[in-house]
BALOBA-1460 file (C-alpha; in Angstrom, 3 decimals):
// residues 339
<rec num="1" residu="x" x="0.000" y="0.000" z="0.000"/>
<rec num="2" residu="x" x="1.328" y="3.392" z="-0.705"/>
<rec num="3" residu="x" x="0.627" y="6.730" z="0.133"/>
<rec num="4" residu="x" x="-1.554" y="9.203" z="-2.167"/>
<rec num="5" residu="x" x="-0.247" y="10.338" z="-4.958"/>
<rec num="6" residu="x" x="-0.613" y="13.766" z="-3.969"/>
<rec num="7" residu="x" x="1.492" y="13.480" z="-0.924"/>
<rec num="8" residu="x" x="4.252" y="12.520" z="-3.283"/>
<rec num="9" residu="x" x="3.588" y="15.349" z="-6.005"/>
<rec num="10" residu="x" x="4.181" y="17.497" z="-2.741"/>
<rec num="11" residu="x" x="6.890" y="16.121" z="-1.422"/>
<rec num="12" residu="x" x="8.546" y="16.626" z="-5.262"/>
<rec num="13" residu="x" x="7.204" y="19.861" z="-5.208"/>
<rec num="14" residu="x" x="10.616" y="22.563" z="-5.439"/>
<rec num="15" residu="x" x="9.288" y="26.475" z="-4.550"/>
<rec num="16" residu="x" x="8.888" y="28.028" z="-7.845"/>
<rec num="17" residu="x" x="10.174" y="31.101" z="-9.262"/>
<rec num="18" residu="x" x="12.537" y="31.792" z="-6.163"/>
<rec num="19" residu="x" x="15.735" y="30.505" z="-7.586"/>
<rec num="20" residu="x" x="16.136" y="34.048" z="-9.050"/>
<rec num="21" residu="x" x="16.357" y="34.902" z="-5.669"/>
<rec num="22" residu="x" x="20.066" y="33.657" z="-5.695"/>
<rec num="23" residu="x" x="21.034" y="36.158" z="-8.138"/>
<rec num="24" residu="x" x="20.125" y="39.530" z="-5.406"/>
<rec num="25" residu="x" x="21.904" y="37.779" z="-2.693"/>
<rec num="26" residu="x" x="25.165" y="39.216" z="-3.971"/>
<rec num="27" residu="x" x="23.373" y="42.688" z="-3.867"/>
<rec num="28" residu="x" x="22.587" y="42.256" z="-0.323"/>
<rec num="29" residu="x" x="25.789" y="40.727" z="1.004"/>
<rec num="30" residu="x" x="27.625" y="43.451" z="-1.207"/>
<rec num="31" residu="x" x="25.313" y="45.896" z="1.168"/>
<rec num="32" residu="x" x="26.485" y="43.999" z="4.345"/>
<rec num="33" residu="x" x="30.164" y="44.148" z="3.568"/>
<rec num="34" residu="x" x="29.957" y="48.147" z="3.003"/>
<rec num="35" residu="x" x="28.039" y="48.840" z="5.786"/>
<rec num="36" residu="x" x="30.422" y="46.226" z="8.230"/>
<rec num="37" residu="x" x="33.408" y="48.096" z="6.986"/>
<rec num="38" residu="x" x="30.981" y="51.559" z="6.905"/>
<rec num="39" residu="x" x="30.916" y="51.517" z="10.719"/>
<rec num="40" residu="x" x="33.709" y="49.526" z="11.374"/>
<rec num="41" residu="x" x="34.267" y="45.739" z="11.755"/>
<rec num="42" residu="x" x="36.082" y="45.710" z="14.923"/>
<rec num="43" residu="x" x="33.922" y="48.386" z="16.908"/>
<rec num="44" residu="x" x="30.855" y="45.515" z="15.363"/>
<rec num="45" residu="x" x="32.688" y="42.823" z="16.570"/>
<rec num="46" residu="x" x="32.866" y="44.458" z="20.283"/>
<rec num="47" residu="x" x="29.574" y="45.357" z="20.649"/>
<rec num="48" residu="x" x="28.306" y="41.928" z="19.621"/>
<rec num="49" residu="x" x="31.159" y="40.238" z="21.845"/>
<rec num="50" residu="x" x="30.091" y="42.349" z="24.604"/>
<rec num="51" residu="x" x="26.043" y="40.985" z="24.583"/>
<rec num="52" residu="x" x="26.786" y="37.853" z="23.403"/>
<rec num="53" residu="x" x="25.605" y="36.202" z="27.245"/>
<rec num="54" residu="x" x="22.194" y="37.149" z="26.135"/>
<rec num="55" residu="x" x="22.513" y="35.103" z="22.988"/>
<rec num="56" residu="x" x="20.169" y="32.234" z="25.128"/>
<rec num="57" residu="x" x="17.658" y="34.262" z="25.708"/>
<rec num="58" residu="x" x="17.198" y="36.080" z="22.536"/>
<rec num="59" residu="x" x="17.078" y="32.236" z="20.738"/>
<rec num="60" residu="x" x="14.580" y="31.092" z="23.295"/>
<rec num="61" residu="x" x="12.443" y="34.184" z="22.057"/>
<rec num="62" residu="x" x="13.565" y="33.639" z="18.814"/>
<rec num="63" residu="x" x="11.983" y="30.157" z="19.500"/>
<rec num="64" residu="x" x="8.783" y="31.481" z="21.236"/>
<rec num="65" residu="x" x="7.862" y="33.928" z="18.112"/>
<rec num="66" residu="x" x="8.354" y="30.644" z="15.666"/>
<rec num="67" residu="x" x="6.390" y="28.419" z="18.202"/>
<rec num="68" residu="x" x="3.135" y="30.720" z="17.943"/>
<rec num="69" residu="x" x="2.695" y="28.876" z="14.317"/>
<rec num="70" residu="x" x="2.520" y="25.822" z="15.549"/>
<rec num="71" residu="x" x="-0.103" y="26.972" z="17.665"/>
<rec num="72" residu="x" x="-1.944" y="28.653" z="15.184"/>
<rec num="73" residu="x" x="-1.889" y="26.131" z="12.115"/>
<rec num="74" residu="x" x="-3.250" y="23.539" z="14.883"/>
<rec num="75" residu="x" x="-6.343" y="26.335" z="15.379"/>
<rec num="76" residu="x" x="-6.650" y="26.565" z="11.888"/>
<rec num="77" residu="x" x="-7.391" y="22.733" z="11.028"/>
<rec num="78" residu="x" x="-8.958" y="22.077" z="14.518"/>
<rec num="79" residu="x" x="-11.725" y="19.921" z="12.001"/>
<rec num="80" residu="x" x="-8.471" y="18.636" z="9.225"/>
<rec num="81" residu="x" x="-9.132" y="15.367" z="9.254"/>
<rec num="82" residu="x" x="-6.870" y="12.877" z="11.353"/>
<rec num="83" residu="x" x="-5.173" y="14.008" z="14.526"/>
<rec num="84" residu="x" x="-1.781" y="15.196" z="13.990"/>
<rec num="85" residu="x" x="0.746" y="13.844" z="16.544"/>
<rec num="86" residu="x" x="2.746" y="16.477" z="18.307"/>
<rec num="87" residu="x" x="6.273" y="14.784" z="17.237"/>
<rec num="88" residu="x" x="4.931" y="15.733" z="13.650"/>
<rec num="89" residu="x" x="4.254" y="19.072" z="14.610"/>
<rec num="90" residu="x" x="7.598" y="19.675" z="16.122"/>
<rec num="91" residu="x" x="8.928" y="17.781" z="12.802"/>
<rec num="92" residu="x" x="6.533" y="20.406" z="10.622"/>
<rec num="93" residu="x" x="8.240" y="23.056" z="12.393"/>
<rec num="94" residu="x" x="11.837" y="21.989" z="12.145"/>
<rec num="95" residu="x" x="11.313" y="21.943" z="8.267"/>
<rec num="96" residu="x" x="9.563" y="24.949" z="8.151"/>
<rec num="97" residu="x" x="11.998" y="26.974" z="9.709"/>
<rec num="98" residu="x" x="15.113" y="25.610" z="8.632"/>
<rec num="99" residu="x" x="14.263" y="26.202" z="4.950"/>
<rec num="100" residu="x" x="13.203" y="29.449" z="5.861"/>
<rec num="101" residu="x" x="16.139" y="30.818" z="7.266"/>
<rec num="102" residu="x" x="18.436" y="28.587" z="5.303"/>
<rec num="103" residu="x" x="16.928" y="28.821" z="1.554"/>
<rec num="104" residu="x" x="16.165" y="32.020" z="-0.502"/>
<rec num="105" residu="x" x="12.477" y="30.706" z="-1.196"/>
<rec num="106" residu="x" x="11.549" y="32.696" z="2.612"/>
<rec num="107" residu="x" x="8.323" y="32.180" z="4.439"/>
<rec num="108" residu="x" x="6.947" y="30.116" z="1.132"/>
<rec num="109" residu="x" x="9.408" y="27.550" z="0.767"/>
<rec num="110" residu="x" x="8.724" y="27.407" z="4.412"/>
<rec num="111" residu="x" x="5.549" y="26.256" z="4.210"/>
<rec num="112" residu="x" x="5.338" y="24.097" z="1.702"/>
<rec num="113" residu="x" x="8.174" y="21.541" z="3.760"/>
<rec num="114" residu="x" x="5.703" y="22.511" z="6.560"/>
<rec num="115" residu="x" x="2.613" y="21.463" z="4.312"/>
<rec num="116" residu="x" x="4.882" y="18.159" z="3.231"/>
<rec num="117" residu="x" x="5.057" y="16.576" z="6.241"/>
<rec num="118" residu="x" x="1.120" y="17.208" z="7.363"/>
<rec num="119" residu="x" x="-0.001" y="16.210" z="3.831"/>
<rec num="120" residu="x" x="0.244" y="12.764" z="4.882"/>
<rec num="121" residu="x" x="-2.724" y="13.130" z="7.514"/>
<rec num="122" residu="x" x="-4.583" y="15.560" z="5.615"/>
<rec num="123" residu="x" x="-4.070" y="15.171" z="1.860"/>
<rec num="124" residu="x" x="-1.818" y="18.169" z="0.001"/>
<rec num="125" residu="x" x="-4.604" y="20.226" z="-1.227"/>
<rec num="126" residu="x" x="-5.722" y="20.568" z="2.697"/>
<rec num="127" residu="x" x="-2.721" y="20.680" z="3.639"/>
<rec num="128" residu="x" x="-1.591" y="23.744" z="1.502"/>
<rec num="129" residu="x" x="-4.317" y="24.997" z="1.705"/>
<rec num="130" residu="x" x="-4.257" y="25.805" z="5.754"/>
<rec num="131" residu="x" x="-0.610" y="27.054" z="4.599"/>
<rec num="132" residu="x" x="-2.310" y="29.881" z="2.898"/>
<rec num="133" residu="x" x="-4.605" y="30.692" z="5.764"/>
<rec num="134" residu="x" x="-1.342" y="30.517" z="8.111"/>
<rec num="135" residu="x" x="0.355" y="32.841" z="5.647"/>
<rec num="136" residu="x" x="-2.791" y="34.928" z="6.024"/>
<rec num="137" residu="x" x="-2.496" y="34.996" z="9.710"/>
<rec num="138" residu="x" x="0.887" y="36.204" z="9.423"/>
<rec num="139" residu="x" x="0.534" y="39.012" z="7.739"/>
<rec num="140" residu="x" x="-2.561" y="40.635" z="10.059"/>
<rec num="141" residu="x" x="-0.414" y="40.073" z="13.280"/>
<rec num="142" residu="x" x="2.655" y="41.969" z="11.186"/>
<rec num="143" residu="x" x="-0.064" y="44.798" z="10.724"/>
<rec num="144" residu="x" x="-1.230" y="44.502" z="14.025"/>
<rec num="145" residu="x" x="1.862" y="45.073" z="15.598"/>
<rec num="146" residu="x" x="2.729" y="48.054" z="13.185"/>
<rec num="147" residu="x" x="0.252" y="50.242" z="14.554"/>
<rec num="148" residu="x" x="1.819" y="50.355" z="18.305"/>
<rec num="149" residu="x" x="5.319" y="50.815" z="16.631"/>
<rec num="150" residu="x" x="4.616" y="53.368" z="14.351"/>
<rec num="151" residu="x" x="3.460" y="55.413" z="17.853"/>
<rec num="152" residu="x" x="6.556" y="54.989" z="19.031"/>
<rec num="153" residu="x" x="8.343" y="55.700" z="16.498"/>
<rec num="154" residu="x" x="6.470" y="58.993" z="16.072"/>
<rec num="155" residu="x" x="7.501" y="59.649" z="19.707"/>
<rec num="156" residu="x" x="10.910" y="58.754" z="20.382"/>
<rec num="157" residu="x" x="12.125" y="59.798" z="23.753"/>
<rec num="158" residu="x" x="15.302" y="58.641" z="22.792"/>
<rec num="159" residu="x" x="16.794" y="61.305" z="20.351"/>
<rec num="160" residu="x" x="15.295" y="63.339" z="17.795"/>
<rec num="161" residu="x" x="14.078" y="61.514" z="14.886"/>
<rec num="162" residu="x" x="12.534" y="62.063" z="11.734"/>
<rec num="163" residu="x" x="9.362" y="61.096" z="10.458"/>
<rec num="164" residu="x" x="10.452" y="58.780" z="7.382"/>
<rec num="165" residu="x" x="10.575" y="55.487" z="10.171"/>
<rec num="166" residu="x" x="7.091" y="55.848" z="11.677"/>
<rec num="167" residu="x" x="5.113" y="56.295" z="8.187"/>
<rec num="168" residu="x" x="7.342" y="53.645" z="6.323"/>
<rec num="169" residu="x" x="6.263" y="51.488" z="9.916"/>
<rec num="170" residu="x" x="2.231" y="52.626" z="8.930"/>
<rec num="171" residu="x" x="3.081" y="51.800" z="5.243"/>
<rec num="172" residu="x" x="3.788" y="48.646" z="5.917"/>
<rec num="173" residu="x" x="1.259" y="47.745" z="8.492"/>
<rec num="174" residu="x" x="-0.930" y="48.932" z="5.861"/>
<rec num="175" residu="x" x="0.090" y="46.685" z="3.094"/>
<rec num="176" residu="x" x="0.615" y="43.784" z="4.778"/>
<rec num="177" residu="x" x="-3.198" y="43.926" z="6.658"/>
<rec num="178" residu="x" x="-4.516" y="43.876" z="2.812"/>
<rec num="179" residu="x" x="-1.897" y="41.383" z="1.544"/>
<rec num="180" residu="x" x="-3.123" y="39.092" z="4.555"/>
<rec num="181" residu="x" x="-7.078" y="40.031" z="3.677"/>
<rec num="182" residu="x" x="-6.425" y="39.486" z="0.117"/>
<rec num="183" residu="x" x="-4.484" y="35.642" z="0.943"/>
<rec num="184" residu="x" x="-7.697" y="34.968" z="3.345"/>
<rec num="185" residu="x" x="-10.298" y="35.203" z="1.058"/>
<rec num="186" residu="x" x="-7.950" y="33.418" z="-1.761"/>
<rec num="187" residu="x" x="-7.834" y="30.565" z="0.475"/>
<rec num="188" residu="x" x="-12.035" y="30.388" z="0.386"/>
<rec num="189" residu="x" x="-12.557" y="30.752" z="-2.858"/>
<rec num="190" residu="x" x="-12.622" y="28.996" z="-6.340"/>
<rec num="191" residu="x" x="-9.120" y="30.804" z="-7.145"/>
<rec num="192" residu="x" x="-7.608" y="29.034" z="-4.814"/>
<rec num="193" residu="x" x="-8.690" y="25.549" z="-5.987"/>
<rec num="194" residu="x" x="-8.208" y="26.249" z="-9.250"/>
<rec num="195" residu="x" x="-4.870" y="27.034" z="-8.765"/>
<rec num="196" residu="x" x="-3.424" y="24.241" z="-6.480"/>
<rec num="197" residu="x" x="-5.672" y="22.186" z="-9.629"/>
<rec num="198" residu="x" x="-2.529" y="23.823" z="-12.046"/>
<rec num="199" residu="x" x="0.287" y="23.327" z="-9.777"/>
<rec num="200" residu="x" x="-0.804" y="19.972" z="-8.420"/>
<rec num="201" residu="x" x="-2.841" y="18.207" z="-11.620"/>
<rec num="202" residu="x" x="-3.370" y="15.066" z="-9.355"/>
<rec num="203" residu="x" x="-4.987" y="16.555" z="-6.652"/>
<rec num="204" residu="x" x="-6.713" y="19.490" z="-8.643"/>
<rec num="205" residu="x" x="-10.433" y="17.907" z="-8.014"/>
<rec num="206" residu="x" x="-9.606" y="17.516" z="-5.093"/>
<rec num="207" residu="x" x="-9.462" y="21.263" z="-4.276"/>
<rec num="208" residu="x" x="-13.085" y="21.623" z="-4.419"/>
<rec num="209" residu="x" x="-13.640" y="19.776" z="-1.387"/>
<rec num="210" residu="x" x="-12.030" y="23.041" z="0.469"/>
<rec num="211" residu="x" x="-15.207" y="25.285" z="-0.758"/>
<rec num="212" residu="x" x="-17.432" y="25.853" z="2.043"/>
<rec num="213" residu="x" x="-14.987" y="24.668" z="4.411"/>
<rec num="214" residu="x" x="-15.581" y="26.954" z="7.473"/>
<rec num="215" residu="x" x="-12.065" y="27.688" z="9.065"/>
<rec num="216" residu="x" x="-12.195" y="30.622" z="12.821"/>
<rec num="217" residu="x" x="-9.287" y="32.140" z="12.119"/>
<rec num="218" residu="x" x="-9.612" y="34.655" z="15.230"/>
<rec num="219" residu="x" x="-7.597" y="32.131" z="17.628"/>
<rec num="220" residu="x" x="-5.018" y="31.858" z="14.570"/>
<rec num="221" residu="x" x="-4.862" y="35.338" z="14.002"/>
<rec num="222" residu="x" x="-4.324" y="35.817" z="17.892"/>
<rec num="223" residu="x" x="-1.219" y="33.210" z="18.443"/>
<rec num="224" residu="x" x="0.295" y="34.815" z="15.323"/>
<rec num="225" residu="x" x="0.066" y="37.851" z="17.514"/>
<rec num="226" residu="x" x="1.299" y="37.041" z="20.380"/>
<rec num="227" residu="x" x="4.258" y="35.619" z="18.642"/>
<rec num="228" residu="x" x="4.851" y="39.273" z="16.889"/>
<rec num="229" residu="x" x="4.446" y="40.567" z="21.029"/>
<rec num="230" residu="x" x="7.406" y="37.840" z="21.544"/>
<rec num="231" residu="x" x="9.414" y="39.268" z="18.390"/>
<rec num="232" residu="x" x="8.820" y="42.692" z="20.316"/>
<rec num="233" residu="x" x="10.448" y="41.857" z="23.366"/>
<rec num="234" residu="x" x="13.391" y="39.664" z="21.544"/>
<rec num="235" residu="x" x="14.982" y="43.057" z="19.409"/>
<rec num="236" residu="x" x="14.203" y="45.104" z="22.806"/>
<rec num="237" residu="x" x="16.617" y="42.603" z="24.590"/>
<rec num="238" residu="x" x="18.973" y="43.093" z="21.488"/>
<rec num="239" residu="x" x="18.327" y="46.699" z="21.652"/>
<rec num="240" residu="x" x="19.518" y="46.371" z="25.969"/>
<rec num="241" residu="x" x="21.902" y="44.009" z="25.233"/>
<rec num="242" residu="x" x="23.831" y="45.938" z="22.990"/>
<rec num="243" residu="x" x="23.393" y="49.102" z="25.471"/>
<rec num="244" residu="x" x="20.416" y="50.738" z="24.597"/>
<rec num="245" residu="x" x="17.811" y="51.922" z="27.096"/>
<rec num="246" residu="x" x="15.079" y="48.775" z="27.893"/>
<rec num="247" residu="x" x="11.979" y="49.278" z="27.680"/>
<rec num="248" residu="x" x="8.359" y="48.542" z="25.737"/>
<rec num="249" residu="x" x="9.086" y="52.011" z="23.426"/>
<rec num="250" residu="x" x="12.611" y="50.970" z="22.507"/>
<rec num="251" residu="x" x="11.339" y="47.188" z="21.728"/>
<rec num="252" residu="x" x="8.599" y="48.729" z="19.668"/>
<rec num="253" residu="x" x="11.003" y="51.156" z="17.807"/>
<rec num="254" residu="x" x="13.877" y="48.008" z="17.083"/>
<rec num="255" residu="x" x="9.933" y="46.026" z="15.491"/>
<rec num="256" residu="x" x="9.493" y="48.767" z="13.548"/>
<rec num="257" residu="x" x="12.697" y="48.977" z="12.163"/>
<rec num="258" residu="x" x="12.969" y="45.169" z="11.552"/>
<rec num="259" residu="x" x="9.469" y="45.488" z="9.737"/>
<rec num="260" residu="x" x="10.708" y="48.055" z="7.260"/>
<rec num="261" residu="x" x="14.120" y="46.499" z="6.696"/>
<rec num="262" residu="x" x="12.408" y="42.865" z="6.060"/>
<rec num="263" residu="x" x="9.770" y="44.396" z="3.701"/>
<rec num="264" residu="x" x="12.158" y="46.345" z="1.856"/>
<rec num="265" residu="x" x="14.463" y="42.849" z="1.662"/>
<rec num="266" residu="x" x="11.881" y="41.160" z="0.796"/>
<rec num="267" residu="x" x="13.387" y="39.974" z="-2.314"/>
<rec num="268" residu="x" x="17.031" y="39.086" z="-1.445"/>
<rec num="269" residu="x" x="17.050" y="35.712" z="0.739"/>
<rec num="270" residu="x" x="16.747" y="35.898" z="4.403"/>
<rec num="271" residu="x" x="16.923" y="39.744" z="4.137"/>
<rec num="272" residu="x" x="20.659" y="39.949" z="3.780"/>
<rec num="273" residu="x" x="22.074" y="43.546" z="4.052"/>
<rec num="274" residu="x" x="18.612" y="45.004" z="4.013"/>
<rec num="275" residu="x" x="17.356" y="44.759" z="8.130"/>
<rec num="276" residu="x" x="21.338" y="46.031" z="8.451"/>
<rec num="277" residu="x" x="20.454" y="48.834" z="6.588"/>
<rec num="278" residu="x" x="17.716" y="49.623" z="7.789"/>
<rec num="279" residu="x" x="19.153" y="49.647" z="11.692"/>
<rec num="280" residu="x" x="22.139" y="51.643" z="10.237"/>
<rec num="281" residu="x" x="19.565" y="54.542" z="8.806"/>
<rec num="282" residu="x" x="16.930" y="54.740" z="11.834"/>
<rec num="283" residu="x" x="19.744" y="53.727" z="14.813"/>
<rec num="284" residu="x" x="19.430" y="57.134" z="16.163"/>
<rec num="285" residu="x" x="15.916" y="56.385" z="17.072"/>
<rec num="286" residu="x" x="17.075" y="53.934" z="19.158"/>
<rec num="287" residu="x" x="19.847" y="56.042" z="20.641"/>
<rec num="288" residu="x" x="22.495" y="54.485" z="18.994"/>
<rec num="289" residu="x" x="23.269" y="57.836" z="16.332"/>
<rec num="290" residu="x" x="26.817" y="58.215" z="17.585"/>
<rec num="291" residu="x" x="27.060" y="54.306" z="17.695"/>
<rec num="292" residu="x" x="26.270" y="53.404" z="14.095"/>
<rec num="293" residu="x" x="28.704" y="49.925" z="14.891"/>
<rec num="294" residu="x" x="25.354" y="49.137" z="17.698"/>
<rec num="295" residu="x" x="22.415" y="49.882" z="15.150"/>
<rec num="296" residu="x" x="23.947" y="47.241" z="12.530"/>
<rec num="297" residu="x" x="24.805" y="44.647" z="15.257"/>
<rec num="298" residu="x" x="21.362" y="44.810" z="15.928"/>
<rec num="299" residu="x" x="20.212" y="43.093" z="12.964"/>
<rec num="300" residu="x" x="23.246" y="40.882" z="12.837"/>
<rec num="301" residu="x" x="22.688" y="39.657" z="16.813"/>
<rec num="302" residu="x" x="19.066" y="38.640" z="15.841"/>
<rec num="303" residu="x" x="20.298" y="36.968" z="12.527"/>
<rec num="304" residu="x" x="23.048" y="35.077" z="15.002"/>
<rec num="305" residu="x" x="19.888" y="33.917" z="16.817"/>
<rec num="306" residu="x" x="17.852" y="32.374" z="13.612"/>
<rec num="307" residu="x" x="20.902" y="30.543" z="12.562"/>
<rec num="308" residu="x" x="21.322" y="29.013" z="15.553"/>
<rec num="309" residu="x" x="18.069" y="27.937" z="16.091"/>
<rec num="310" residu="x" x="17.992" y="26.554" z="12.818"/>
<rec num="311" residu="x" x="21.073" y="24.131" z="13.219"/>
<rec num="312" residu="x" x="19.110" y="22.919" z="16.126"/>
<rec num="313" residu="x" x="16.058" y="22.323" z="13.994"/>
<rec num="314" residu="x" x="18.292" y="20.419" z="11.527"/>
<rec num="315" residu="x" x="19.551" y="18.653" z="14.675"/>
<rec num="316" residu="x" x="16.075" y="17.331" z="15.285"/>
<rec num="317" residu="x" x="15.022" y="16.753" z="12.163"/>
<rec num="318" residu="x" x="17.926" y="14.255" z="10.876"/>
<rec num="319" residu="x" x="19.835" y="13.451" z="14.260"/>
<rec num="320" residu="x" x="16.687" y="12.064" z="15.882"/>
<rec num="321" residu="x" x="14.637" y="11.433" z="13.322"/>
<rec num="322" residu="x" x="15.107" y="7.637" z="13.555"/>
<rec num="323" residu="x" x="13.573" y="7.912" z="16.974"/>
<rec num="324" residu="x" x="10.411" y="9.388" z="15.944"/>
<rec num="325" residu="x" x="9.046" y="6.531" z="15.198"/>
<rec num="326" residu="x" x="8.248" y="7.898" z="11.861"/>
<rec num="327" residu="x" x="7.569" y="3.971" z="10.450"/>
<rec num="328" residu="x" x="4.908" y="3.812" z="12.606"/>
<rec num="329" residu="x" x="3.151" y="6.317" z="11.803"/>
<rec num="330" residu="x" x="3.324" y="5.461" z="8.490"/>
<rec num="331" residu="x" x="2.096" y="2.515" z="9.245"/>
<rec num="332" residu="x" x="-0.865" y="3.912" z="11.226"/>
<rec num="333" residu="x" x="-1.913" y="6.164" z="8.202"/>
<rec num="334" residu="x" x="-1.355" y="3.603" z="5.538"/>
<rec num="335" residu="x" x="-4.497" y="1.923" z="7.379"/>
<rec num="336" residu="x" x="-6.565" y="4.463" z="7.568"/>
<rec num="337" residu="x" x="-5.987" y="5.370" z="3.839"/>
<rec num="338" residu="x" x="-7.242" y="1.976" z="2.885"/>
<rec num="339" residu="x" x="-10.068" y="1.921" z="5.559"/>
């Protein structure tokens, strides 16, 4: 007995149209090389040396922020199908965030190794499909946290600051609450089925079955935001770590920043150059104006963080792997395929 063939058109499935990507990382590592030797690599090297005992505790945030997915994909297909174990969640989430961090596809390449490890309890089309409404989720918890930035951006107590940050912060919020509106009602409508019907020809009747399918995405949309609150507090430790003032205004000014940096990088894999940039342009808004070296370290601290954390995913997903009992389950869902 084998599995659907849709699991396996999934599992073949390679992000599409992202290997371009490749070609702007040079751009953005180009960016990070002027700005390292812009400010000055050994004034970078001593500010990160000097905060690098709260390297633990900005992971475990790290950590905490990535966790709130879990938590809200498991909201979102509360009525999926077959219960998910949680040693496939934790799996789900490994993948996901490895090949985030680690390949130039981003949040999509993400979740489609995130939607090809719970295809084989809910089918691919499901499975992709409650992708799309995590995506969704995303993007209104990135808006909702704008809002609160972009007030504290337009009052810094801090130093004087200009009012590019706080409008590019509102800009964003902006886009990103209709990006995530526009993704939520894809994922309920014909569109959507006819399109996983073209990229996935074996599953594409399939996709019907997801019309009418009544998904609450309030509890999603909530965990997503409470991760984003987590994210908050992570680049405000950064921001103290590195010798800024602490505080929620300061933690809300470093979001804001990150926000505009990662939507401007958008297009260059994992952000690279861009979220320094963007530290290195606004770091007076976070006190740091006669300490450019601080402002860039910021963004290089936190990406210190995701690479760590994503060894440790790759840890769990290939070290101990052969104790998940992964035969098992395959065994288990095998059964109820042909039941």
């Amino acid at each position: 007995m084998h599995l659907p063939k849709e699991v396996g058109d999934l599992e073949r499935r390679k992000p599409s149209g992202d290997g371009w990507k490749w070609l702007l990382l040079p751009v953005g590592l180009a960016a990070m090389v002027w700005l390292i030797r812009k400010v000055g690599s050994a004034e970078l090297w001593r500010a990160i040396e000097g905060a690098v005992h709260y390297l633990p505790i900005v992971v475990l945030l790290e950590g905490a922020f990535m966790s709130m997915d879990v938590f809200a994909l498991r909201a979102i297909a509360v009525n999926a199908g077959p219960k998910v174990p949680w040693v496939v969640w934790v799996r789900s989430a490994c993948a996901a965030y490895a090949t985030m961090i680690l390949l130039p596809g981003g949040r999509a390449a993400g979740e489609v190794a995130r939607a090809t490890q719970l295809a084989r309890f809910w089918g691919a089309s499901r499975a992709l499909a409650n992708g799309m409404r995590l995506q969704a989720a995303t993007m209104l918890a990135n808006a909702f946290i704008s809002l609160p930035s972009a007030l504290a951006c337009f009052f810094p107590s801090l130093e004087a600051n200009g009012l590019a940050l706080p409008w590019l912060v509102l800009g964003n919020g902006l886009l990103t609450a209709l990006l995530g509106a526009w993704i939520l009602w894809l994922s309920k409508s014909e569109r959507m089925a006819r399109w996983l019907g073209k990229i996935f020809p074996s599953f594409g009747q399939r996709g019907s079955e997801l019309q009418g399918e009544k998904v609450g995405m309030a509890i999603p949309i909530a965990y997503t935001c409470i991760g984003r609150v987590f994210q908050s507090v992570q680049y405000g430790t950064i921001v103290f770590a590195l010798g800024g003032v602490a505080g929620i205004q300061s933690a809300l000014v470093a979001q804001g920043i990150h926000l505009v940096g990662a939507a401007v990088g958008d297009l260059i894999p994992n952000q690279a150059g861009m979220t320094e940039g963007a530290y290195w342009l606004f770091g007076k808004a976070l006190g740091f104006g006669s300490e450019p070296a601080k402002a860039v370290a910021i963004a290089l601290f936190a990406r210190l963080a995701q690479y760590i954390l994503a060894a440790l995913a790759l840890v769990l997903l290939f070290v101990l792997s052969p104790f998940w009992g992964w035969k098992g389950e395959r065994r288990k869902m095998e059964e109820d395929v042909r039941g």
